[in-house]
N, C-alpha and C positions, 0 to 999 in steps of 0.2 A: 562395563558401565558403572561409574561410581554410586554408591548411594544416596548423594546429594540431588544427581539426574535423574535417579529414577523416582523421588518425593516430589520432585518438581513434574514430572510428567502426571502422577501421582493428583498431586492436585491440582492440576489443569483439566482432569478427570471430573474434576467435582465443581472448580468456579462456574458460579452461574454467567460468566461471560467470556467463556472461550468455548468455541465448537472447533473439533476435528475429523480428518477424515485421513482413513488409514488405509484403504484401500484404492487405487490407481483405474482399476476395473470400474468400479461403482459410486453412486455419486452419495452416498449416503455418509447420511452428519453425523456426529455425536454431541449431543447437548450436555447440560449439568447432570453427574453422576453417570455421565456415559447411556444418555438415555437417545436414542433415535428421535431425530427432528427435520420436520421438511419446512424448511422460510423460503424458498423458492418463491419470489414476489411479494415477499410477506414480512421482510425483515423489521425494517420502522414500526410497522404494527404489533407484530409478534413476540420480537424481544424488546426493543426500546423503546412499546407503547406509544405512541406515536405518528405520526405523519410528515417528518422530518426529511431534509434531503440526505443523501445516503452518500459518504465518501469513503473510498478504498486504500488503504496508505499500502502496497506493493514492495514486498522485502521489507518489510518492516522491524526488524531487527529486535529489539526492546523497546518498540513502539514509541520511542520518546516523539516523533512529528503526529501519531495520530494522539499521543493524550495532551500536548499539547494545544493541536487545533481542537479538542473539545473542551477545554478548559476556556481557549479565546470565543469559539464559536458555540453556545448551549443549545440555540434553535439548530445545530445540523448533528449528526447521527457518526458514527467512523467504527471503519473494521478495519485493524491489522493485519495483513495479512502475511505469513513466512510457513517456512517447512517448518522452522528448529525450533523443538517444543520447548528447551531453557529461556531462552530466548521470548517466547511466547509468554512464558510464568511471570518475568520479572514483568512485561508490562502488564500484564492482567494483574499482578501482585498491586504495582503503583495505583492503578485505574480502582482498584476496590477499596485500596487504604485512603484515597483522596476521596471516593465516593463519588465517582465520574459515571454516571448511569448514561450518557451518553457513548459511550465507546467499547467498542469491543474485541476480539480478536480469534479468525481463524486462522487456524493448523490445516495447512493444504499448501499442493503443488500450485506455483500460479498458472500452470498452463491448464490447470482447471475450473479455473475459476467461473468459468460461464457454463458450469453444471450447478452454481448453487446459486447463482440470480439469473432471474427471469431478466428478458431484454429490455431494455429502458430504464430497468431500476436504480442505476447508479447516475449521480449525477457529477462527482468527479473522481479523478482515479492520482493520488500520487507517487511517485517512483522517486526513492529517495535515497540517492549516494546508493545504486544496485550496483554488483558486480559488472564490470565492462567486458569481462572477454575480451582481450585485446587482441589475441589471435583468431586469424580468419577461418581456421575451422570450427571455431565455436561461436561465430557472427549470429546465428540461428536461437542463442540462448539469450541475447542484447534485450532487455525488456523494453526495448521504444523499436525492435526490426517489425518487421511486414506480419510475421508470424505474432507474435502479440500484440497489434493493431487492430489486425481483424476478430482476435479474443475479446480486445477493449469494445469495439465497435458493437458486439453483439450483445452489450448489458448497458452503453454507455445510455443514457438519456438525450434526444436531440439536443444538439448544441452542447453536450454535455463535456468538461475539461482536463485534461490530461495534462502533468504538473513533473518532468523531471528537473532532477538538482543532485548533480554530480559534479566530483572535483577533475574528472576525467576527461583531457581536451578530445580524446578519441573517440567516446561514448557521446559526447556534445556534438560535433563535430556530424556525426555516424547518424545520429537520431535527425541535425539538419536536411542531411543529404537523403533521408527515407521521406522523410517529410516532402519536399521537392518532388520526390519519383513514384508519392502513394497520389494517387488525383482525388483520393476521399478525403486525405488530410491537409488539412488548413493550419500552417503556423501564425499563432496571433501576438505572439512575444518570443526575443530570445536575448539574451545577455550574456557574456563570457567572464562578467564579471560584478556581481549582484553585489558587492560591498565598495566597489571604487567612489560610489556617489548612492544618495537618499534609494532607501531601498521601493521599488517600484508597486510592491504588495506588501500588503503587513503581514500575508501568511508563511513568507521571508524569513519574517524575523530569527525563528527558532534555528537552532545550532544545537545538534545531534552530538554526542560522544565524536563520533567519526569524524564529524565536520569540524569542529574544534581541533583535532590532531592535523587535520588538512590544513586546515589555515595556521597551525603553528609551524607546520611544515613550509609553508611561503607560500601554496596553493590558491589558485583563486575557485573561486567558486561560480560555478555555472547555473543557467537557468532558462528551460524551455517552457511555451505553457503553448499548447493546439487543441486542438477538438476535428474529432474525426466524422464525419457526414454519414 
């Protein structure tokens, strides 16, 4: 591991707005300076002061959709969330030099994530250009299949919204047909192509690193929004 990765892990260690968790067994955080923290129901109040609604940005890469939506939205709350902690630094890096006290980022598996919110507390969750797994033995890892439905389900808020945008016809496609066959899930929008005509939501608007190379590539760009009962 080079020494660039390991300063960034390093100070991921100590920003006051990134928690991680290193162990797969155990549901325990690390806050600022690697100190133990339980926000289990408590997040909005606990770290961003507050009584705000709570949104999840899912693979979140360099965070660019969740410091965005805190830049456009001041009244709601947002946690990054991804495994790979370089990754984690650069947005936590952006999020403190802009001075975004709204946003934040955990280090964790996402098939954990309903060990560090209590149920209800989120009130939307977005999946942004995640890896598809295109092959059917790894269907199980798709972040919109049955198996992370019922993860979202157990933190999401009644009524609470679910937000994929991938350039991927098979991932689009694959999350339609789960939708149709879960009877607790309600699709309330979809499009195969969100920039053909006036964009349908202004939370839209943003263009990721990734998605930018999509759409230079000729890709169009997708977009599901449901909520699960």
């Amino acid at each position: 591991m080079g020494k660039n990765k390991l300063r960034k892990f390093a100070d991921n260690l100590r920003f006051p707005n990134v928690f991680e968790n290193f162990d797969v067994t155990s549901p325990e955080l690390l806050g600022e300076n690697a100190e133990p923290v339980d926000l289990v129901g408590r997040w909005s109040a606990a770290h961003f002061g507050n009584e705000h609604p709570l949104t999840l940005e899912l693979a979140c890469g360099r965070g660019e959709y969740s410091l965005a939506l805190a830049e456009r939205f001041p009244g709601r709350n947002f946690i990054g969330v991804d495994i790979k902690g370089a990754r984690i630094w650069k947005g936590a890096s952006r999020a403190l030099e802009a001075g975004l006290q709204n946003v934040a980022f955990l280090r964790t598996r996402i098939e954990m994530i309903d060990r560090f919110f209590a149920p209800g507390e989120i009130a939307e969750i977005w999946v942004t250009f995640p890896d598809p797994f295109p092959r059917k033995s790894k269907a199980n890892r798709r972040l919109t299949g049955p198996r992370f439905l019922d993860t979202y389900r157990r933190i999401l808020a009644p009524g609470g919204l679910v937000h994929l945008k991938t350039d991927d016809p098979g991932l689009y496609e694959f999350t339609l047909e789960t939708l149709a066959a879960e009877a607790k899930g309600e699709l309330l929008y979809h499009n195969s192509d969100i920039y053909a005509a006036p964009l349908p939501f202004a939370e839209l608007a943003t263009r990721t690193y990734y998605e930018q190379m999509h759409l230079a590539e000729g890709k169009t760009i997708k977009y599901v929004r449901f909520t699960i009962h």
